[in-house]
C-alpha positions in Angstrom: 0.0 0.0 0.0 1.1 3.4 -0.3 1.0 6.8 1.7 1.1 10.2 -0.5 2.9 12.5 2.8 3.4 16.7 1.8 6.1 18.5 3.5 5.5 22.1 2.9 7.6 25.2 4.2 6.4 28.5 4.2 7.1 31.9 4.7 8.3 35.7 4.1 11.8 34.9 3.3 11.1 31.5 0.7 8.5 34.2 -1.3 11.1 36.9 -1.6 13.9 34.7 -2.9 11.6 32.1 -5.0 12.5 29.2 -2.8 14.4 27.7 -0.3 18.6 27.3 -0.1 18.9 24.3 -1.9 21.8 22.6 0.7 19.0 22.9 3.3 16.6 21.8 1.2 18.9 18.2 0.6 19.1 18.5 4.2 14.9 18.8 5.2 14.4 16.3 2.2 16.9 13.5 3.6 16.2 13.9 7.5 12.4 13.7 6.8 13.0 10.3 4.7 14.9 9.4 8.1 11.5 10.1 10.2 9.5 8.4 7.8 11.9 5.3 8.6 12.4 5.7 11.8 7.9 5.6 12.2 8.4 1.9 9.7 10.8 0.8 12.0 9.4 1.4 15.8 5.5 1.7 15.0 5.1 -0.8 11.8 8.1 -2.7 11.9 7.8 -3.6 8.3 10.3 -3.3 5.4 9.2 -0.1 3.2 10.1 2.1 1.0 10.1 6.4 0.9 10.6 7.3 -2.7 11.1 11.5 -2.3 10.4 13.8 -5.6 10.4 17.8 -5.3 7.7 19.7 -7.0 9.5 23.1 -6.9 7.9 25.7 -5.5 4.2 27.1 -5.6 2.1 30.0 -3.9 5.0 30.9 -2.0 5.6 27.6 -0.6 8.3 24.6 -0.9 5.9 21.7 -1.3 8.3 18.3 -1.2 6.1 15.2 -1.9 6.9 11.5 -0.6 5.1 8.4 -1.8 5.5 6.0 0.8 5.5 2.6 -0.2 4.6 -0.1 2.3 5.9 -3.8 0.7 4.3 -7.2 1.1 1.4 -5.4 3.5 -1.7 -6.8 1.5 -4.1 -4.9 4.1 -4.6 -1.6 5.9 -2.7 -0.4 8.6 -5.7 -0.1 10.2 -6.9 -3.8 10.2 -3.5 -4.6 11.3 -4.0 -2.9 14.7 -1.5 -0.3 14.1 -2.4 3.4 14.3 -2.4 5.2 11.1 0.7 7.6 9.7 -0.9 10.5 9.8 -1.6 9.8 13.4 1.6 8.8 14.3 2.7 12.1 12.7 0.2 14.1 14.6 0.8 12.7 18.0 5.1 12.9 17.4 4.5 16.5 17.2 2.4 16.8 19.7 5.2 15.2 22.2 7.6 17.3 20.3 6.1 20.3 21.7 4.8 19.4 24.3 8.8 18.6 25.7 10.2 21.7 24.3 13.2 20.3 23.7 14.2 19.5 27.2 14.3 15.9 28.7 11.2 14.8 30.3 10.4 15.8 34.0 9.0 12.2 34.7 7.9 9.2 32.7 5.1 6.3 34.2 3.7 3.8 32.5 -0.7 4.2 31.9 -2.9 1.6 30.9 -3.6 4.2 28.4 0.2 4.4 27.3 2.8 6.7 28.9 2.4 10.0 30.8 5.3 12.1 30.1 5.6 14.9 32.1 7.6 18.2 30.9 9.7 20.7 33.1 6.5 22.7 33.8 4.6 20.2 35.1 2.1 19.3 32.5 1.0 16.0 31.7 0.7 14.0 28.1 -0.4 10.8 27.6 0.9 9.3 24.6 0.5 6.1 23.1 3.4 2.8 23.3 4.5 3.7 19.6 4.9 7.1 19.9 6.7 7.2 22.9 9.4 4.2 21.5 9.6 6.7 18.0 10.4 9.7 19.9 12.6 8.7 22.9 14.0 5.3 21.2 14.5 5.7 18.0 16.6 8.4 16.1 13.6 10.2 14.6 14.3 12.9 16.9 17.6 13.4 15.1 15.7 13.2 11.7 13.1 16.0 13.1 15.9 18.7 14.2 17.2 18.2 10.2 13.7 18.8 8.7 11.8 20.4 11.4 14.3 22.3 13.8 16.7 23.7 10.9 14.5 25.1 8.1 12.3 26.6 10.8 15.5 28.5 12.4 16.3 29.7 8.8 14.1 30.0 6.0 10.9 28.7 7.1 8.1 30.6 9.3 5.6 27.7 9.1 6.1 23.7 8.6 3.1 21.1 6.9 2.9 17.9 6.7 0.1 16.2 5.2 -1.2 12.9 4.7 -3.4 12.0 1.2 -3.9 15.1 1.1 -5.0 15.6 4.9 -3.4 17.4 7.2 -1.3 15.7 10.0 0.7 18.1 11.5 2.0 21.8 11.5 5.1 23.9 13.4 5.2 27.5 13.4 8.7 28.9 13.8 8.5 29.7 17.7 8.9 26.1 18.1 11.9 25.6 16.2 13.9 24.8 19.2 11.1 21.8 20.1 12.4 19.6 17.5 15.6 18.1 18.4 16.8 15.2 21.0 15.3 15.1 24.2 18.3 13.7 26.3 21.5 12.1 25.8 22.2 8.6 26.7 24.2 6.3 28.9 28.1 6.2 27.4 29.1 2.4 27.8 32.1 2.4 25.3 34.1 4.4 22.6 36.0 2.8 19.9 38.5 4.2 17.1 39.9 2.7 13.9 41.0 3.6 10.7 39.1 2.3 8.1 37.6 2.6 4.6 34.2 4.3 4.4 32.0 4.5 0.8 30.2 7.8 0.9 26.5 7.6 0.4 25.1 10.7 0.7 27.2 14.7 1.3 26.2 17.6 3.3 28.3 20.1 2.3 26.8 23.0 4.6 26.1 22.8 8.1 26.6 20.4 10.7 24.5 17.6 8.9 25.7 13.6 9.5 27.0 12.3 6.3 25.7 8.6 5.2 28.1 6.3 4.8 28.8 2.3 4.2 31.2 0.2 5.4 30.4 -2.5 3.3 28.2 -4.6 5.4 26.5 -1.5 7.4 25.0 1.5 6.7 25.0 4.6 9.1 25.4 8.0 9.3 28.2 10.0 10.6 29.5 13.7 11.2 33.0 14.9 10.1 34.9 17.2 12.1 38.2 17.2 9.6 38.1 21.0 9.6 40.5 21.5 7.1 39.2 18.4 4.8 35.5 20.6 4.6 37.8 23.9 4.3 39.3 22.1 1.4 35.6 21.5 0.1 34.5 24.6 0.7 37.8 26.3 -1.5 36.7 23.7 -4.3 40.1 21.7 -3.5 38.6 18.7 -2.5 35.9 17.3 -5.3 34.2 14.0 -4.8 31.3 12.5 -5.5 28.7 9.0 -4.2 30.9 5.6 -4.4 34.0 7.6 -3.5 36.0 5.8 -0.5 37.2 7.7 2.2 40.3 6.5 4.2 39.2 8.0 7.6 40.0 7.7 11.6 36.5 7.1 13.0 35.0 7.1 16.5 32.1 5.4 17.3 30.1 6.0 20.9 27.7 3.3 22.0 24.9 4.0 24.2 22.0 3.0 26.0 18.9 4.9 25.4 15.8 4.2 27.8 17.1 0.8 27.5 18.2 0.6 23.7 21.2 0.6 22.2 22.4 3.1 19.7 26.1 3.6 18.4 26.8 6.8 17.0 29.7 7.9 14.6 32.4 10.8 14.0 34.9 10.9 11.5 38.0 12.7 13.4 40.2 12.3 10.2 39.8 12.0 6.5 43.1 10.5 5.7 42.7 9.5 2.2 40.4 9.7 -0.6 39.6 7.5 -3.8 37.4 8.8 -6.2 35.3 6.5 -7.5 36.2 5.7 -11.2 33.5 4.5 -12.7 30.7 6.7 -13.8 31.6 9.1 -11.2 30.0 12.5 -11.0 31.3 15.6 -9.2 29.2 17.3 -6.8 31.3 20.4 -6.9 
């Protein structure tokens, strides 16, 4: 089955310039295909996939479409007990603002789901899924690329509908809602040097890059300052399927009882442009 999901961005400063800065629109597009993972993985727990087009922009708007493709599901979510996307959608915002960005005051389990209570007191009950998308998984990583950034910059106001309906919505006074909630338990640090095949760039900002090792996938930010000053001078040109020779440190933690390993290249200390078919980004 498939989901058609709208991300739209509006505002002043996207109708004066005819658009949006097209490194933070790469950015938005490829953390809100994170989110729409990260909801597969901890509500649906289904293999899936988010095919993103952009449709340019329209009554001063950025309107970035996303057909979401659900494989081997031969019925509804519905049937199948799980709560629909734009629900999920609805109610991840709703726990996005509702924490404002700061770690929960206090978390008990409901028979309804969890109460989560903010710094000021105030109560929300969410539901199982919601909670294990928000505080669990990494879509609150995904939401400060698409959510938290654009509304900072360009953006006054943030859409997101579902066939045609609309889900959600974040005005830019809660820009700072949408980002991590609290940091996890360290429990071990490793470094090596290794190879790394570059999946996917950000050449502004502090944006992870996606990378493969050959057997795993992740994401990972560099901070080689002088290997992105190179970039940014137009001395260092690359492109996808390039390997990077780099010194990588990787940081596992315990999350509300989960693991997650995150990644930071210290060093690129090589590069091999990839020689067939290759295509320079800059």
């Amino acid at each position: 089955m498939r989901e058609l999901v709208n991300l739209r961005y509006s505002g002043s400063q996207i109708k004066d310039q005819d658009g949006m800065d097209a490194y933070d629109a790469a950015e938005a597009i490829d953390g809100f295909s994170d989110f729409l993972n990260s909801i597969a993985q901890s509500v649906y727990g289904q293999d899936y996939e988010v095919r993103p087009t952009l449709s340019g922009v329209r009554e001063s708007s950025l309107d970035l479409p996303f057909i979401v493709e659900f494989v081997g599901v031969a019925t509804t979510i519905i049937s199948s007990g799980a709560p629909p996307l734009d629900e999920v959608i609805k109610k991840a915002f709703e726990l996005f603002k509702h924490l404002k960005g700061q770690p929960a005051k206090s978390i008990k389990a409901t028979d309804g789901g969890v109460a989560v209570e903010n710094n000021t007191g105030s109560i929300l009950v969410v539901n199982n899924p919601t909670y294990n998308l928000i505080f669990n998984g990494d879509a609150a990583s995904s939401a400060e690329r698409f959510a938290r950034k654009p509304l900072q910059k360009q953006a006054d106001n943030l859409d997101i509908s579902v066939n045609g309906k609309l889900a959600a919505s974040a005005h830019k006074d809660s820009a700072d809602s949408f980002k991590p909630v609290g940091d996890g338990e360290k429990l071990a640090e490793f470094f090596a040097d290794q190879y790394l095949t570059i999946q996917t760039v950000v050449l502004e900002g502090d944006g992870n890059w996606r990378f493969t090792d050959g057997r795993n996938k992740f994401r990972a930010e560099i901070e080689d300052k002088e290997f992105l000053q190179r970039i940014k001078d137009g001395r260092e040109r690359f492109g996808r399927g390039d390997i990077l020779r780099v010194r990588l440190r990787s940081r596992q933690e315990k999350v509300r009882g989960q693991l997650k390993t995150v990644h930071v290249v210290e060093k690129v200390l090589g590069h091999e442009p990839h020689k067939v078919g290759q295509l320079n980004l800059i």
